[in-house]
C-alpha positions in Angstrom: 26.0 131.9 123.7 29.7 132.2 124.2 30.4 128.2 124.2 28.2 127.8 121.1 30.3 130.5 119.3 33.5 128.8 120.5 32.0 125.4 119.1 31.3 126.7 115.9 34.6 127.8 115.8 36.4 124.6 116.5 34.4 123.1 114.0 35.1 125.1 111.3 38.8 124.6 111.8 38.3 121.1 111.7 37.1 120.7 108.5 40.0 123.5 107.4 42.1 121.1 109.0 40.6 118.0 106.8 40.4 119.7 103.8 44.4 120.9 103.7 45.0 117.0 104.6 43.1 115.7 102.1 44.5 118.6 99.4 48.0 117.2 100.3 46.8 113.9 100.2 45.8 114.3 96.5 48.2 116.0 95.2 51.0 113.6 96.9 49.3 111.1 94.4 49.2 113.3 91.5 52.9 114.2 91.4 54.4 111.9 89.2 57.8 112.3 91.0 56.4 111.3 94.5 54.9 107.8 93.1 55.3 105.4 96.7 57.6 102.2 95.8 56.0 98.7 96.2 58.3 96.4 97.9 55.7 92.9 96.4 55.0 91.8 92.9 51.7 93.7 93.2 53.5 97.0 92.7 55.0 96.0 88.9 53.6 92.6 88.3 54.8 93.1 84.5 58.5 94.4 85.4 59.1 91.9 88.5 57.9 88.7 85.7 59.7 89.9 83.4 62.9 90.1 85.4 62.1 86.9 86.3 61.5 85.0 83.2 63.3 87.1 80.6 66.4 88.1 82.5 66.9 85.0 84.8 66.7 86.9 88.1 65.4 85.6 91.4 61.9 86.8 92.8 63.9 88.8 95.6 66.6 90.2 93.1 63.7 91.2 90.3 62.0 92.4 93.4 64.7 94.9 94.8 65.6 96.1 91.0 61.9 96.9 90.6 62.3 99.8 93.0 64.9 101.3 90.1 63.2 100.4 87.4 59.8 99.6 85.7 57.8 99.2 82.3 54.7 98.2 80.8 55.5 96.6 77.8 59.2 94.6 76.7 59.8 96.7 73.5 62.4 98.7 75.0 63.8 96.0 77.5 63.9 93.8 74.5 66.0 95.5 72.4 68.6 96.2 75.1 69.1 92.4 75.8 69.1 92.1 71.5 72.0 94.7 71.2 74.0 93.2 74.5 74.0 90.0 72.6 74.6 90.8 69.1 77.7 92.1 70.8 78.8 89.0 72.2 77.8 88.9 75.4 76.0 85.6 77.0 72.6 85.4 78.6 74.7 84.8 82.2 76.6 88.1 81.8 73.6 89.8 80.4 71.5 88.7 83.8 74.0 89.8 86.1 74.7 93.4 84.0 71.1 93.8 84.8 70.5 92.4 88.3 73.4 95.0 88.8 72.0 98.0 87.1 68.4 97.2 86.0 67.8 100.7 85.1 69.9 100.0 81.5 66.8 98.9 80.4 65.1 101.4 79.9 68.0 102.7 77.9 67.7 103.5 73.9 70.6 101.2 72.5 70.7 102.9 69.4 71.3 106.5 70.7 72.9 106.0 74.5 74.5 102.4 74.2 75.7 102.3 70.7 78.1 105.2 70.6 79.8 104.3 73.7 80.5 100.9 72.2 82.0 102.1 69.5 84.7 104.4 71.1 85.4 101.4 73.1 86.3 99.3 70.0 88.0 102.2 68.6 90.4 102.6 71.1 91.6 99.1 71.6 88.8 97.3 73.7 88.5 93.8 72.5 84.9 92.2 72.9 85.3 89.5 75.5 87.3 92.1 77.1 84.6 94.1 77.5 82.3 92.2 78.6 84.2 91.2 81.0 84.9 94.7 82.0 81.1 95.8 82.0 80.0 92.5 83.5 82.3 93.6 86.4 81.3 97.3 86.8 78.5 98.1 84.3 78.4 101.9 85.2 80.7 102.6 82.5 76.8 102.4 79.9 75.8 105.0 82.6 78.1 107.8 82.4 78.2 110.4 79.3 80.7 109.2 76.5 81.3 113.4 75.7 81.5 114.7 79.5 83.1 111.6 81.1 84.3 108.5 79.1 86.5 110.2 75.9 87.8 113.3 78.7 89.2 110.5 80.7 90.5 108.5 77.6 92.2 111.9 76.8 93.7 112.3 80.3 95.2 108.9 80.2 96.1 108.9 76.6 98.1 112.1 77.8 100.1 110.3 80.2 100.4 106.8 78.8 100.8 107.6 75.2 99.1 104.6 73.1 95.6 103.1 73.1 96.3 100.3 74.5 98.3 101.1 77.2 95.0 103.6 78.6 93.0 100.0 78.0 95.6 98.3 80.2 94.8 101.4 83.0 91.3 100.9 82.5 90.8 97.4 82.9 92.6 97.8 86.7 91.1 101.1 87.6 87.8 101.1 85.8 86.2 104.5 84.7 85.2 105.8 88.2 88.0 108.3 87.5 86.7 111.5 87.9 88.6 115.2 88.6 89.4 114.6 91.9 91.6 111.7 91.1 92.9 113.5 88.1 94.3 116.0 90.4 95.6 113.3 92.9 97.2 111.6 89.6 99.0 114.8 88.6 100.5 116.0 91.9 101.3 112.5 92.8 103.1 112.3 89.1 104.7 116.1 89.6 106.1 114.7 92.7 108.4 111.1 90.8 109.2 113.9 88.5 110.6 116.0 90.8 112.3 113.0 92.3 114.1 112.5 88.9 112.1 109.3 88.1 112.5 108.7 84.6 109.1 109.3 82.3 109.8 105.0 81.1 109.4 104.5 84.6 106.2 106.6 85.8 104.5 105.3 82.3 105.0 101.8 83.9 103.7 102.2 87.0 100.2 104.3 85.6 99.9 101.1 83.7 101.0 98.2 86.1 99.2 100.4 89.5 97.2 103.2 88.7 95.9 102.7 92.2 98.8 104.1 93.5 98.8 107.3 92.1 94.9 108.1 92.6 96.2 108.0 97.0 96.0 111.0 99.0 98.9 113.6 97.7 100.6 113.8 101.5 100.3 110.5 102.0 102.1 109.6 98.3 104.8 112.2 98.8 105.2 110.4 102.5 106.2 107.0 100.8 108.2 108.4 98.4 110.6 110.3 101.3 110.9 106.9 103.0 111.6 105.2 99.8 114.5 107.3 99.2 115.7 107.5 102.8 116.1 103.2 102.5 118.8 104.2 99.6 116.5 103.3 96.6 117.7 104.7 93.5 115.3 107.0 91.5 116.7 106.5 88.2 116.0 102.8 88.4 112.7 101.1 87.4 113.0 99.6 91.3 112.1 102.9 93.0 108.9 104.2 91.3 107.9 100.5 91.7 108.3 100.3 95.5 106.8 103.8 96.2 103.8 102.6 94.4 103.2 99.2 96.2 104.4 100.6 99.5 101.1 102.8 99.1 98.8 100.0 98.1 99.6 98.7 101.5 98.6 100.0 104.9 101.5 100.7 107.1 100.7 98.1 109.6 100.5 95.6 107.4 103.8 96.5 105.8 105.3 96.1 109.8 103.9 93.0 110.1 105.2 91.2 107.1 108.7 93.1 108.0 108.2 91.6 111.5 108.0 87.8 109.6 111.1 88.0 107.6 112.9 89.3 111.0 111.4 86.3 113.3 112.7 83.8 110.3 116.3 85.5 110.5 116.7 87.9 108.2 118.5 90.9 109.6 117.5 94.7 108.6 120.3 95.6 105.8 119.4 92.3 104.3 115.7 92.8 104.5 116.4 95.9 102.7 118.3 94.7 99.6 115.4 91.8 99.2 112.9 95.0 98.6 115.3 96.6 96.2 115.7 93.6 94.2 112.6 92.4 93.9 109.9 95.1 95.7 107.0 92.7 94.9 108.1 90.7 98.1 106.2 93.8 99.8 102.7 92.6 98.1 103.0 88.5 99.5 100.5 87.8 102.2 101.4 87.4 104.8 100.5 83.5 105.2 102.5 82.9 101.8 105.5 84.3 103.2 105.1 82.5 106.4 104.5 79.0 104.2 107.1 80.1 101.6 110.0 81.3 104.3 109.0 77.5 106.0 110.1 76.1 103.0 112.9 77.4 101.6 114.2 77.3 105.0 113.3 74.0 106.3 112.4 71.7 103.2 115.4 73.3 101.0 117.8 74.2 103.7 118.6 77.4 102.6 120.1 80.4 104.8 117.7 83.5 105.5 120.5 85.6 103.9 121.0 83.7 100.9 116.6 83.7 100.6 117.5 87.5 101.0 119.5 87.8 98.0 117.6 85.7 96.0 113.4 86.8 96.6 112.1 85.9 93.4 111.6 82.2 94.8 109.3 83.6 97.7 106.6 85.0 94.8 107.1 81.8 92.6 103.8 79.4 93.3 104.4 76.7 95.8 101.9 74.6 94.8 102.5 74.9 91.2 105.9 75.2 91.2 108.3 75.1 93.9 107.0 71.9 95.8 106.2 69.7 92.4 109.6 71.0 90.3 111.5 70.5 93.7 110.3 67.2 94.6 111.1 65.8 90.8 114.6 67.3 90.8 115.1 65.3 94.4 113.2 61.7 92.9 115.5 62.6 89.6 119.0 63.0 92.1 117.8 59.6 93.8 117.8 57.8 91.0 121.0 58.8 90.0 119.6 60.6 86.5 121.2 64.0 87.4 124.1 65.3 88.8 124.3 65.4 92.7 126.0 69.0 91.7 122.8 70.2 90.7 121.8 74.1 91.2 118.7 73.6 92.5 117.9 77.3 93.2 118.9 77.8 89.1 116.4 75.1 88.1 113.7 76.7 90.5 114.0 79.8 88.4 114.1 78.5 84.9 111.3 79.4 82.5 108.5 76.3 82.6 109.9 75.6 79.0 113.0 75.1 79.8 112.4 73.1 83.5 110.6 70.8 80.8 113.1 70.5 78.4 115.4 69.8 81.2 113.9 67.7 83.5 111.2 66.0 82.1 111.2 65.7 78.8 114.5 64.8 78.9 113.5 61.8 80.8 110.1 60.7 79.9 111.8 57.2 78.5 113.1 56.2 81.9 109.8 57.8 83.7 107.1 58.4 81.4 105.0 59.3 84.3 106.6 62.7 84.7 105.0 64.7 82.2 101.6 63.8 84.3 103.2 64.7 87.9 104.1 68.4 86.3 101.2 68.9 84.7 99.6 68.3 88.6 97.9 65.4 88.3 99.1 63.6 90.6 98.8 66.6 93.0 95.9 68.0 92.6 93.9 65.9 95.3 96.8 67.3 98.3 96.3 70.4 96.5 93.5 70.9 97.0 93.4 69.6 100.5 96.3 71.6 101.1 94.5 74.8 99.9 91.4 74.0 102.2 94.0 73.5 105.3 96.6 76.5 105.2 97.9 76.6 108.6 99.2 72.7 107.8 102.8 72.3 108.9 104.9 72.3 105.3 106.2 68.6 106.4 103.0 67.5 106.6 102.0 68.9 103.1 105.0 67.8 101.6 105.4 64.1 102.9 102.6 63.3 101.0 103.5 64.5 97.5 106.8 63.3 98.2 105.0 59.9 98.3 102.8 60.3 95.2 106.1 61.0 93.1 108.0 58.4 94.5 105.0 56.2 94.0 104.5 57.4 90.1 107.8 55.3 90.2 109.5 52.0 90.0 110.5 51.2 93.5 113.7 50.2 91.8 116.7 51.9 90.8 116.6 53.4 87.3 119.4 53.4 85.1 120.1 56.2 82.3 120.1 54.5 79.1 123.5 55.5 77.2 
């Protein structure tokens, strides 16, 4: 009697048991919220073909936006890709917006999309700008236009003062710009203020490297100590300039590109004035300074001092300026057309319009085939292999377009027409 009591016991907790699973069970599928994701075309046949053939996405990429996204009909996805394009934008920028955030179409154009647009226009945005801008990082059509995009056009307008110096900011920091880097933004202002750095100056470096100022406070206030300590000047544009690019770059990177210009023979006072001068020297890579410190030095036989007091040649393009302008001035000195006199380092550092007034079209009678060596094309194939092989030795890069301009050229000696 006992066991048959216990039995009927067990059994009826059982079916208790079975029931509760199979009341969860049900209601898992009745809450709308809780729908299970399909990872196959089975789960949204319509959305995933639709992505396919309407928005040019692959069967994996229409796949994986499925899981964000879906819809039964193409009314409302429709008139998202109809308003995208009747604002310019082309059918390539319009598949990757949407392989990026496939949830916009689902959006209403006319209420969400539509204003937002609009401010954008107002306030200085030019179309293919912007759809640039969105085809880069589209979560700008996600955020509120009241509670996100026009505070933060206020907070920048604020600092920077015109329209289109907040669309300059924008376009480099995007709109990812929330409170936290606001305050980051003010203390890190607050503290070139208190440094006596000229408003001109801070307004320049918001626009030119917003980055800079959206670091950690401690870290900011750090660079700007060590700034001053090397005998920068705050009252000069130089200082707010190095602080900020000095804090783009880790610290061990900044040793190690110190380290190059020390191995090439630059001593520590002079490394110092290069970085007042021109602070931009502290962005190089370190491979261009390497290949730009290999030339000056060894191709142009200048002194690591005198490369000191002159850094604007180590940001200047090698292959589109310094090796081509170089290697004409040298074919033009071997045929006696210029003066052996010639400051090369000055005609390095001319404007391209006036290196082209100067040297070539000054001399396209005697050698009409300059005007094709500077444009690059008779470069462009060591170029190009040049780019594809950085660690080549400079003399073996520059023999070779040392040849192709001597080879544009009559082996003989040209004579300047009086």
């Amino acid at each position: 009697m006992f066991l048959l009591l216990c039995a009927r016991k067990r059994l009826h907790q059982v079916r208790t048991a079975g029931d509760l699973t199979n009341h969860l069970h049900l209601g898992f599928l009745q809450n709308p919220f809780l729908k299970p994701v399909s990872t196959s075309t089975d789960g949204y046949p319509f959305t995933v073909s639709y992505l396919i053939n309407s928005c040019g996405l692959s069967k994996e990429a229409a796949v994986s936006a499925s899981k964000f996204v879906q819809f039964e009909t193409s009314d409302k996805p429709d008139s998202v890709r109809s308003f995208l394009r009747s604002y310019g934008f082309t059918d390539t920028q319009i598949s990757r917006i949407i392989r990026n955030r496939p949830m916009l179409l689902i959006l209403d154009p006319e209420k969400i999309l539509k204003p937002k647009f609009a401010f954008l226009y107002s306030i200085g945005f030019s179309p293919p700008d912007l759809a640039k801008i969105i085809c880069f990082d589209s979560s700008i059509l996600t955020f509120s236009l009241k509670n996100h995009i026009m505070p933060c056009y206020e907070y920048l307008k604020g600092i920077v003062r015109t329209n289109n110096n907040v669309v300059t900011v924008l376009k480099r920091l995007g709109w990812a710009f929330g409170s936290s880097h606001r305050k980051r933004m003010d203390h890190n202002i607050a503290t070139l203020r208190d440094h006596g750095v000229p408003e001109r100056f801070i307004i320049s470096v918001v626009r030119t490297q917003p980055q800079s100022l959206i670091r950690p406070p401690d870290l900011f206030t750090k660079n700007v100590k060590e700034i001053k300590d090397l005998g920068f000047d705050p009252s000069k544009s130089t200082f707010a300039r190095a602080v900020s690019l000095i804090t783009l770059n880790r610290k061990s990177t900044m040793e190690r590109k110190l380290d190059i210009f020390k191995k090439c023979g630059c001593l520590e006072n002079e490394i110092t004035s290069m970085i007042k001068k021109h602070p931009y020297c502290l962005v190089l890579s370190e491979e261009k300074i390497i290949r730009g410190m290999d030339f000056l030095m060894n191709k142009m036989g200048l002194e690591p001092s005198f490369i000191a007091k002159t850094p604007i040649l180590l940001c200047f393009s090698l292959e589109k300026r310094m090796i081509p302008w170089y290697s004409i001035i040298q074919v033009l000195l071997s045929k006696g057309l210029i003066n052996k006199d010639i400051n090369v380092v000055q005609a390095l550092k001319l404007s391209t319009k006036g290196f082209m007034e100067k040297f070539v079209i000054r001399y396209q009678k005697e050698i009409p085939q300059l005007q094709k060596i500077i444009e690059g094309h008779q470069f462009k194939t060591v170029i190009l292999h040049m780019s594809s092989h950085p660690a080549l030795p400079m003399d073996l890069v520059f023999k070779p377009i040392w040849f192709l301009v001597e080879e544009a050229f009559s082996s003989k000696t040209i004579e300047r027409s009086t």
